[in-house]
N, C-alpha and C positions, 0 to 999 in steps of 0.2 A: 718276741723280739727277733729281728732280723740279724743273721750271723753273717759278717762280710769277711770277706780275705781282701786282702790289697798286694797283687803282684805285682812285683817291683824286677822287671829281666833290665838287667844290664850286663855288660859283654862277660862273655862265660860265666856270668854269676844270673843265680836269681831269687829274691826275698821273698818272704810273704809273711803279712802281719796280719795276722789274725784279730779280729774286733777293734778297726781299727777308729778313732776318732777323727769327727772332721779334719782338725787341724792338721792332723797327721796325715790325711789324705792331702789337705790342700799343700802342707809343706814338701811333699813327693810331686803333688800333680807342679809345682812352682820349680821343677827342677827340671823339667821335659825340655830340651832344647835341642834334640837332634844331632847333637855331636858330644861334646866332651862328655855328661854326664848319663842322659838318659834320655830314651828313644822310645819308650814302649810300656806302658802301663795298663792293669786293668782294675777292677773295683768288679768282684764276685761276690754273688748270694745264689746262691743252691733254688729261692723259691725266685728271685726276681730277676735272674739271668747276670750278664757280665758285660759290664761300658768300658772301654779299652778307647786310650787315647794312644798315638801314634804321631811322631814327626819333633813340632815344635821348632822345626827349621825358621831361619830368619828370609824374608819374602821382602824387599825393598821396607827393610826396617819395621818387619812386623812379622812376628813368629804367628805359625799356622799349624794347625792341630788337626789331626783324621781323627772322628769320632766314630766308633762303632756299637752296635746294640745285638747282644747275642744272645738267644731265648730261645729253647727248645725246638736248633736249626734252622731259625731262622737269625736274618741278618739285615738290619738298616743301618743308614750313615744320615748325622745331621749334618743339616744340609746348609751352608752359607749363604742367606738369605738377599744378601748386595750381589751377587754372580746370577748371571741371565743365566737361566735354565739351557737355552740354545747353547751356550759357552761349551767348546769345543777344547779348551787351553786345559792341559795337564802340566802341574808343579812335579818335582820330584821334591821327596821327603825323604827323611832316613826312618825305616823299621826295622830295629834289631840291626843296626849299623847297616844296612841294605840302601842304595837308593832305592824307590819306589815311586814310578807316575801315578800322581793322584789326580784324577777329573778338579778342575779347581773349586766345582762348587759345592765341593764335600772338603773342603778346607777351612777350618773358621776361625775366628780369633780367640785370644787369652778369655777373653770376659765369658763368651758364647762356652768353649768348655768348662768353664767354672759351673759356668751357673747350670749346663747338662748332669754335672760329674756332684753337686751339691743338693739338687732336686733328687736324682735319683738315688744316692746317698738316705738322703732324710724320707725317702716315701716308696724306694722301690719301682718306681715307675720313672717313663721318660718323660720331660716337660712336655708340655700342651702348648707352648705359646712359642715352641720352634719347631720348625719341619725338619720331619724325620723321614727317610724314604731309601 
């Protein structure tokens, strides 16, 4: 069985819940918004690396999430599958109360982190049926 931590940084604090249950992931990952509450979260296992979501800023009415994938030094970002590759345009986000330009096609929606941060939750690995890069 898979041991997860779930770090929770928010401004000069920061949590971690050790074995923690989906709901309890999803009711933290439900609270990412970029400003008042929470900016910055990961979901850790020692064998399957660490998925860190970032931002949750509001984007012309629509909150947008950096995903990242971290494994034995290396690093991908899933990747927002509606943004042309070519796309040139950087968001700013808030990381740890920082703005931060993010390429926009490493930005994605509520549903697209759910469903990364749920798969890899229950299987340890990243989904198959979103690009990761």
């Amino acid at each position: 069985m898979r041991k997860w931590k779930l770090h929770i940084l928010k401004p000069r604090k920061k949590e971690v819940i050790s074995n923690p249950s989906w709901d309890q992931i999803k009711s933290v990952l439900d609270q990412v918004d970029g400003y008042d509450h929470l900016d910055n979260v990961f979901l850790e296992c020692e064998e399957a690396g660490d998925l860190l979501v970032a931002g949750g800023n509001e984007e012309n009415g629509i909150r947008l999430y950096h995903v990242s994938y971290f494994y034995d030094g290396s690093l991908v970002n899933l990747v927002n599958p509606s943004v042309p590759r070519e796309n040139e345009e950087y968001i700013t986000i808030t990381v740890e109360r920082v703005g931060t330009d993010i390429p926009k096609q490493y930005l994605v929606e509520y549903s697209d982190m759910i469903k990364a941060f749920k798969h890899f939750f229950e299987t340890g690995e990243l989904t198959e049926d979103q690009k990761w890069e």
